[in-house]
C-alpha positions in Angstrom: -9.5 -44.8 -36.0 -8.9 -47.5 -33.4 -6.3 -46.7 -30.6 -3.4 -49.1 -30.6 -2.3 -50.7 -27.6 0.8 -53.0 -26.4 0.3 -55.9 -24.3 3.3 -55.7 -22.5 2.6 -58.8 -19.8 5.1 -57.7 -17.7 5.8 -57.0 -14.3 7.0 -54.1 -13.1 7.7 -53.8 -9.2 5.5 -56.8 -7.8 2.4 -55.3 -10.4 1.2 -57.4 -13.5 1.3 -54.3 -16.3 -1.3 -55.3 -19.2 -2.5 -53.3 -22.5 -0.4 -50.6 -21.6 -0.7 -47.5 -24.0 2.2 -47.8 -26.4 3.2 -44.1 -26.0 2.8 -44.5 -22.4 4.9 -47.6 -22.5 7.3 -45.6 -24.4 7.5 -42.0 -22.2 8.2 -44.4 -19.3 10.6 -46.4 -20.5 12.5 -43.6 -21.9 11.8 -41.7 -18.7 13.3 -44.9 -16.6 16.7 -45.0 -19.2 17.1 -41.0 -18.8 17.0 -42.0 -15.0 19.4 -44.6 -14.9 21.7 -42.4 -17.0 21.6 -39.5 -14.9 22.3 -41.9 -12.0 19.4 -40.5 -10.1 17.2 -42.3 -7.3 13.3 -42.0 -7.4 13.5 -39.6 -4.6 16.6 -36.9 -6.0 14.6 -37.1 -9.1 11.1 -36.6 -7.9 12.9 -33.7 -5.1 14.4 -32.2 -8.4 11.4 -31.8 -10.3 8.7 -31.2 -7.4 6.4 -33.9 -7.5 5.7 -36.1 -5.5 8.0 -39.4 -5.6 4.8 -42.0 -5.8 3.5 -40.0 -8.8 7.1 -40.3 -10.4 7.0 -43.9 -9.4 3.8 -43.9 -11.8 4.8 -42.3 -14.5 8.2 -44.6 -15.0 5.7 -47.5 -14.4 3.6 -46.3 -16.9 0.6 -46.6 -14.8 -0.3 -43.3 -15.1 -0.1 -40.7 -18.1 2.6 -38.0 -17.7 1.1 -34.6 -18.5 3.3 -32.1 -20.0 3.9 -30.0 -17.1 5.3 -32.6 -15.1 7.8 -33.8 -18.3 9.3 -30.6 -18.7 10.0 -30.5 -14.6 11.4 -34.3 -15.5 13.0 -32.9 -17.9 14.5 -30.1 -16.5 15.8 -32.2 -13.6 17.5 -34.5 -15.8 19.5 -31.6 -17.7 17.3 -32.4 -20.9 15.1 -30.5 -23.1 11.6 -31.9 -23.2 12.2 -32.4 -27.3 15.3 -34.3 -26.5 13.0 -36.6 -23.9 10.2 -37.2 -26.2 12.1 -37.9 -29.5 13.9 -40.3 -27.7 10.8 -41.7 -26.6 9.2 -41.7 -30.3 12.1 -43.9 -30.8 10.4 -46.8 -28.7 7.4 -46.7 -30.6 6.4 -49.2 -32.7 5.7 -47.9 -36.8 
């Protein structure tokens, strides 16, 4: 089984974003919208969920994988279950 990837050609905050993971592409993106919608800067959010803001600033780039623990603190800081983050996230995916 090959692993699919999305060649997003984007860029995201000065950064060329390429082959990006689809799912990662899709946890970010949703994590970004869940952001904007709890009207939250990178720095209330990352304070909220105690990590550090450049790691935050990662994740919603995509650049980095977010592991579990840190999307139920996201999660948690943006008055969401983690289901409710990652189902909207599944939604992004491509079938």
């Amino acid at each position: 089984m090959s692993t699919t990837y999305l060649d997003c050609k984007m860029v995201q905050n000065g950064h060329r974003v390429t082959h990006m993971d689809e799912y990662t592409a899709a946890a970010a993106a949703e994590l970004r919208a869940a952001q904007a919608r709890a009207q939250l800067s990178d720095i209330a959010l990352a304070e909220r969920a105690g990590i550090p803001v450049v790691t935050l600033r990662r994740y919603l780039k995509g650049t980095r994988d977010t592991p579990s623990s840190a999307l139920f603190k996201i999660a948690f800081a943006l008055d969401m279950t983690i289901g409710e983050l990652l189902d909207e996230a599944m939604k992004r995916v491509k079938r």
